[in-house]
N, C-alpha and C positions, 0 to 999 in steps of 0.2 A: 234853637237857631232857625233861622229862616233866608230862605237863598231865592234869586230869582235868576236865571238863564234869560237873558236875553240877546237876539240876535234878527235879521228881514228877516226871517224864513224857517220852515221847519221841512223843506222841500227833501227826498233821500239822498242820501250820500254827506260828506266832508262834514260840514261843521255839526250838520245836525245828527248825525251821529258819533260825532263827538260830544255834543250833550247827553244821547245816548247811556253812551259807555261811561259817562261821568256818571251819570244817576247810578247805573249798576256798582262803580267806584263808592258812591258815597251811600249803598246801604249796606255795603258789611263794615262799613265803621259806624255808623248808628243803629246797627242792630243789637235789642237788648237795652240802648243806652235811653235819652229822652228823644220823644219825636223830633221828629225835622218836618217844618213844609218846605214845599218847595213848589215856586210858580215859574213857567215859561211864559214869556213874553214873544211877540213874534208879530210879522206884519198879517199875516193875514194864509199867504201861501203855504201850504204842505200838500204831502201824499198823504197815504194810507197812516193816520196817526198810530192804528192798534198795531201796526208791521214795528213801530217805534221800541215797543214794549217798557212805556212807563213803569217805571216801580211806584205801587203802591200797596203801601205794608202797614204795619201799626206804626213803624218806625219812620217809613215816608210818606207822605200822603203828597202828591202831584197834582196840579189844578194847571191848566191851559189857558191863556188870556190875548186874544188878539188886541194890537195897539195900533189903532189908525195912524196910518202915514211912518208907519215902523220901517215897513217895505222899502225896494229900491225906489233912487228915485225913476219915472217916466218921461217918455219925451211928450207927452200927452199932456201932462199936468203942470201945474205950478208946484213949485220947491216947495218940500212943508218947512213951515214955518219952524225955529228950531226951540221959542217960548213955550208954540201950540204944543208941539212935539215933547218939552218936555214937562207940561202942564198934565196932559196927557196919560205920561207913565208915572206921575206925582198920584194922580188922580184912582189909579189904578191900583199903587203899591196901598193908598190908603182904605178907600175899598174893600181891599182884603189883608185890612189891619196887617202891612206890612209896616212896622214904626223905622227910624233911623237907626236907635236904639238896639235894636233886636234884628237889623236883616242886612244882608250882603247879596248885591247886584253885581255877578258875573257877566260881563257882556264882551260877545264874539266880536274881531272884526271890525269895531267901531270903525277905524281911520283907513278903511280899503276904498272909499269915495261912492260904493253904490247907494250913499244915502246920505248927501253934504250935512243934513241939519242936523244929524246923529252925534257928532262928538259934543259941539256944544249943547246940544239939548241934556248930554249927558254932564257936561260939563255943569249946565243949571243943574243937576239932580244934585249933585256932589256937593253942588253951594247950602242944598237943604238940607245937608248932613247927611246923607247916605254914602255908607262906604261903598265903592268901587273896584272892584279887580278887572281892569282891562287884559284882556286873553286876544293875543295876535296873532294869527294866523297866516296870514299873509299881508305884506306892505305895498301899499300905494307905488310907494319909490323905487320897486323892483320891477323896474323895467314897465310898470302900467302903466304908460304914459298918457291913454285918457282919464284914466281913474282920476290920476293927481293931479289933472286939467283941472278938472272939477271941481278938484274939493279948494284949489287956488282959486279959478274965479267966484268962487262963492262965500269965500272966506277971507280974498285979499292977500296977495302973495307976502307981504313984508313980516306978517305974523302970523298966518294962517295956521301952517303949521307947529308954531312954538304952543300954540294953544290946542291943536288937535292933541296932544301928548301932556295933560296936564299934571301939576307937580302938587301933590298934598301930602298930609300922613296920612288921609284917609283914602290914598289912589294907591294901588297898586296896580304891576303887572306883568304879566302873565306871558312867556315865547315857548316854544317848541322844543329849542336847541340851542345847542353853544354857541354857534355862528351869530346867533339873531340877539343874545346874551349880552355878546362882547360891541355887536353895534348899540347897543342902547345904552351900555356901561357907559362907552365913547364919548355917547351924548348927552351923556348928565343925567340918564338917571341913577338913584340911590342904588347900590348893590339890597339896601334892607327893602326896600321896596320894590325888586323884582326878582322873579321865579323862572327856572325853567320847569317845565309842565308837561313830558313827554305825553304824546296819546295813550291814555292806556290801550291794549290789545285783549280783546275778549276773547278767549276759546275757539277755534271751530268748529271742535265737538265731532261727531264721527263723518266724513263726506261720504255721498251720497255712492252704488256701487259705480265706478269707474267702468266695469266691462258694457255696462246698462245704459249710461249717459254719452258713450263711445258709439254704440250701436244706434243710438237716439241720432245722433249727430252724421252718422254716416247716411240714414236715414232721410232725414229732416235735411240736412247741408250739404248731404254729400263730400263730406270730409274724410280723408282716406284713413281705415284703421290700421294699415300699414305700414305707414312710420308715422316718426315722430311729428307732436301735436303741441307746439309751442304758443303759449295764450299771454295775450297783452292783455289785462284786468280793468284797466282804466277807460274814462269817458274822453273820445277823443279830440281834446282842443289841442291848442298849436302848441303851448309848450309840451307836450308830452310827443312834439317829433314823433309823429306818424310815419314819416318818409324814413327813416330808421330802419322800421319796425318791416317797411317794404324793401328796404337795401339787404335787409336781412335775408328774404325771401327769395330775391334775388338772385343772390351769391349762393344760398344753399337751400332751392326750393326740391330739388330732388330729393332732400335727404328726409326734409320735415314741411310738413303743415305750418301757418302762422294762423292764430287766429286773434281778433280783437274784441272786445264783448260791448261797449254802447258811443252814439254817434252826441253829438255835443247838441245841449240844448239851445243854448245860445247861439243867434241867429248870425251872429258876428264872425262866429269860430266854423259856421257852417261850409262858405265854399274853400277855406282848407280841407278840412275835410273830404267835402265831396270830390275836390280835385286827386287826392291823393287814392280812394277810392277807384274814380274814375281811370286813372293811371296804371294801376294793380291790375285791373280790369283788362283792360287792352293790352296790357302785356303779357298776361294770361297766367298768373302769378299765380301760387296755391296761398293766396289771403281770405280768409274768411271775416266778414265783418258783422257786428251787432248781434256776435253769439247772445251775449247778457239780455235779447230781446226774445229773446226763446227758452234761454238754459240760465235757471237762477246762478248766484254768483258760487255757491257750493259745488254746482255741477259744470262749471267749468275748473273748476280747481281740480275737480276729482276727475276730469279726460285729459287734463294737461299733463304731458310727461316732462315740462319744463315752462315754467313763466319765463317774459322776457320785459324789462319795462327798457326803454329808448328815452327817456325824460329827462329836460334840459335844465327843469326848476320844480323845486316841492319846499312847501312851507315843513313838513313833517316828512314824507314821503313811507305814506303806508304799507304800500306793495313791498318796501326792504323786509317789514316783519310779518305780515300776512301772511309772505310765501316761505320762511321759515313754519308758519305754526302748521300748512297747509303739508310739509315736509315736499317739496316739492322746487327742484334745483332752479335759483335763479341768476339769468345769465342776461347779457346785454351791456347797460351804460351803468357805472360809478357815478357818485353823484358825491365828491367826497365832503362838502360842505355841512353834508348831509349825514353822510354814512358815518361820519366820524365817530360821531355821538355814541354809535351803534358797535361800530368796532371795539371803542373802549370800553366796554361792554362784555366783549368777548365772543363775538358773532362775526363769521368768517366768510366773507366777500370773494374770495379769493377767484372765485369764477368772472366777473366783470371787469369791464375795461374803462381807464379813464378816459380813451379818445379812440375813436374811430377815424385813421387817417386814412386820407385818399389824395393824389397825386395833382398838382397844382399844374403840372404839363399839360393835362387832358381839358381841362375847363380853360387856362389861359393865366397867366399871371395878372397881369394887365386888368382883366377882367374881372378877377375876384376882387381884387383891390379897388377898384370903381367900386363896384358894387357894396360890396360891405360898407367900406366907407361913407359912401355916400347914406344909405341905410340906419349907421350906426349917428351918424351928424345929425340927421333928421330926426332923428330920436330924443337926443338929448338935450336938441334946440325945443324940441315939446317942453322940456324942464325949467328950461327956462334960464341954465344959465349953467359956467364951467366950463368957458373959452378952451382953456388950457387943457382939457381933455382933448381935443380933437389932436393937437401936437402928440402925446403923449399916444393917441389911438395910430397915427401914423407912424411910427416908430416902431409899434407894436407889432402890424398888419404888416412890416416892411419885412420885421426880423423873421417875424411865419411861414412869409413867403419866401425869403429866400433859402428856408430848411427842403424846400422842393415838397411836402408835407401841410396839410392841415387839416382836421376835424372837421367830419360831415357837418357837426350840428353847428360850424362856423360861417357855414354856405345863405347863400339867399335859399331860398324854396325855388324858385328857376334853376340856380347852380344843381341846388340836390335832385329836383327832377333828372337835369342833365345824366350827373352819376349813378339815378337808377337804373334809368332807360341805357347807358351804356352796360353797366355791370346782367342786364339783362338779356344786348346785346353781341356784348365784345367778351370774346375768351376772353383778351391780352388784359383787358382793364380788369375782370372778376380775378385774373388770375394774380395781378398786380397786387389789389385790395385783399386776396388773401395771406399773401405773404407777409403784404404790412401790417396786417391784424390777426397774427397767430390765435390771439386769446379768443376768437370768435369761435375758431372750429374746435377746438381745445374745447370748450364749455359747452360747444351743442351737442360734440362726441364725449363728453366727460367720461370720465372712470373712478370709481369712489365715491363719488356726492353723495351718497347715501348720508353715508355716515358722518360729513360734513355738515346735511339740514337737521339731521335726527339732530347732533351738538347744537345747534343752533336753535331751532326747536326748544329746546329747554335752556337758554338764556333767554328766551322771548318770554316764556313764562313765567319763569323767575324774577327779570328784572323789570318788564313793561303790563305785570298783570295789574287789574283794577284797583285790588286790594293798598298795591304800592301807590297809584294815581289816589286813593280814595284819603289815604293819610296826608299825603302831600296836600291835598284839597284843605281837606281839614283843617290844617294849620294853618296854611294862610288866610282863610277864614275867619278862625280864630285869634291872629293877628289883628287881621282887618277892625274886628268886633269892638276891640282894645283902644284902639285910638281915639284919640282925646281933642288935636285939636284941629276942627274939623270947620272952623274957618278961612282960612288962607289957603288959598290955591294961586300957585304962582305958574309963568310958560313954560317950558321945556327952553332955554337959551340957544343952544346948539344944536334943533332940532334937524337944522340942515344938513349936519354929518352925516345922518341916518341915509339922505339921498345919495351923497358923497360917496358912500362905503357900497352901497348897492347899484349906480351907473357904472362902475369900472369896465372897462372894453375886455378886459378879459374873462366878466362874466357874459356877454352881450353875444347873443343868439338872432340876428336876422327872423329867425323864424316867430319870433315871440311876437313882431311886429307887424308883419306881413301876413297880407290873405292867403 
């Protein structure tokens, strides 16, 4: 068998280490058995590739292949062409006697829009017989209202999308989760034709000494060893609701440390960031930022005496199981769309909360309701279409408001500023926000989590290790391989649902959209 990963980038973190952990997945089921190659394809961009730890064994052998104009697109350049583009990875697979016959192209991501000529250049590859497993990670239609600018004017609203999501026996594809499952089901595709494909979770193996990497930091950051030492693990862009993460800090900087570990590369997502930063700052907050530029990711696991993640959207959402295998209590926002998966499972949340409410007197009724609204309209007019949401969003916004109550992460980043700077200011508003969020100090002051991550911990490893990703891969592989008729490739019909099910105003976060 022969497989190729491709995807723009081999940059660190999310997808590319999720090919990663897929290679580690797929050499204890060909160990012993007959070789496997296997080639990455990629535009050009990585880090440190030896940091990757390729497998290669008798049983795998890895080879690396840049493909010009794989990459995002640039505002620099012209569109690659999506013929050249998939002449290209043709030219390539044959090269290195990749036939149709004998190989399976896993590709990340296709239809997130950082690369319009990517689905149909894929789409021609599929015409020359090569099976396909499109693997999604995240959608255009979730709330990226540039992304799926793009990939519309480039491709022609009327059908752009029915063809981004194409229909063969020799496509398949590939989701995270149930949620993302059941929207694709929605929209016509085959149940035989699509997988759900948890991440696998690799080990992590003994962390680093905790008294050692504390002292480092008290050192180096000046982070008190004193109390509690609460770490956000993630790269900070907008959905992962930074101002959270400082509301946190807030209400209960006396009691604990917050620290966050890396600043967002993307230059888009930079003055959220730096504003919120900025704000921590002049408040005189105990926020520590861009540990992860000092202390590898090990070594913040092993000073934290509790993660917290604040996150408003996750394709996967790593940190749920990471910080079980790390055994290390995680407390903050439910993300149930998400967790669900997780819970049924048999791994116990039971410390986070579905909403962080704060009192609608203190910012203004009047005022939220402009705002959001207005916010959430300009958003959806990006899409381009779905009149009848906006009735549906005022009704929604009306019934919220009138609970006296709503959810930070429902605020503009103005509103949430507001409610930092107060809770950092005002007894009566901290003292407010704590009442109505029992579950926050309940989880920072826990009692027993112990032996709630230690349980947890060993359904991480039991249900989400390689070995289980590695089988799974397998098969649908295997599958793939089988298919016979590999001429017709027909649209996705109702490919629109997909946006339908993912604009809902009740998923719709201000923050996602806004600097």
């Amino acid at each position: 068998m022969q497989i190729v990963f491709l995807h723009y980038h081999l940059l660190p973190g999310g997808v590319t280490q999720v090919i990663a952990n897929h290679l580690q997945s797929l050499k204890q089921r060909f160990d012993g058995g007959s070789p496997c190659r296997i080639a990455i394809f990629h535009g050009g961009e990585h880090g440190e590739i030896k940091n990757l730890n390729w497998i290669d064994t008798d049983a795998i052998q890895v080879t690396e292949h840049i493909i010009s104009r794989l990459g995002y697109d640039r505002p620099d350049e012209a569109v690659a062409d999506q013929d050249s583009l998939a002449d290209n990875i043709c030219q390539e697979l044959e090269s290195i006697h990749f036939a149709p016959e004998d190989s399976i192209i896993h590709a990340h991501n296709h239809a997130l829009g950082k690369n319009t000529s990517l689905p149909a250049a894929l789409r021609a590859v599929a015409a020359r017989g090569y099976p396909l497993l499109f693997q999604i990670h995240d959608f255009a239609e979730d709330f990226r209202e540039d992304q799926y600018a793009r990939m519309t004017a480039a491709g022609g609203r009327a059908d752009c999308f029915q063809w981004i999501y194409p229909q063969a026996d020799h496509i398949h594809y590939a989701v995270l989760n149930r949620r993302d499952h059941h929207i694709l089901i929605d929209s016509g595709i085959s149940s035989e034709r699509l997988h759900v494909i948890p991440n696998p979770i690799v080990d992590l193996g003994t962390l680093p000494d905790r008294h050692e990497v504390r002292n480092r930091m008290s050192l180096e950051r000046g982070i008190s060893s004193g109390r509690q030492l609460v770490i956000y693990p993630v790269r900070g862009i907008r959905r992962k609701n930074m101002g959270e993460m400082i509301l946190w800090s807030a209400m209960f900087g006396e009691a604990a440390s917050f620290g966050h570990t890396l600043s967002p590369r993307n230059v888009v997502e930079k003055p959220s960031y730096d504003r919120w930063k900025a704000i921590a700052d002049d408040l005189r907050l105990p926020c520590h930022f861009e540990l992860g530029e000092i202390f590898s990711f090990e070594d913040n696991l092993s000073a934290a005496d509790a993660l917290i993640t604040t996150s408003v959207a996750e394709g996967f959402g790593m940190v749920f199981l990471e910080s079980q295998l790390a055994e290390r209590p995680l407390i903050g926002r439910n993300l149930p769309e998400i967790t669900s998966d997780f819970r049924a499972e048999g791994i116990d949340y039971s410390l986070l909360y579905d909403a962080l409410l704060v009192p609608v007197d203190f910012l203004g009724k009047d005022r939220i309701y402009e705002s959001v609204l207005a916010e959430y309209i300009a958003t959806i007019e990006k899409f381009g279409f779905l009149d009848r949401r906006k009735a549906m969003a005022r009704v929604s916004l009306t019934g919220t408001l009138e609970s006296g109550m709503i959810d930070f992460s429902r605020l503009t980043p103005a509103l949430q500023q507001d409610i930092v700077m107060g809770a950092a200011k005002d007894v009566g508003l901290c003292t407010t926000l704590r009442e109505q969020n029992p579950q926050m100090e309940k989880s920072l002051f826990r009692k027993g989590a112990e032996d709630q991550v230690k349980h947890n911990a060993s359904v991480v490893r039991s249900r989400f290790a390689p070995e289980v990703t590695g089988k799974t891969l397998e098969n649908i592989y295997r599958k793939l391989s089988t298919s016979t008729d590999r001429d017709r490739i027909e649209p996705l019909v109702d490919a629109e649902k997909i946006l339908d099910h993912f604009i809902d105003f009740n998923r719709f976060c201000p923050l996602r959209s806004l600097p």
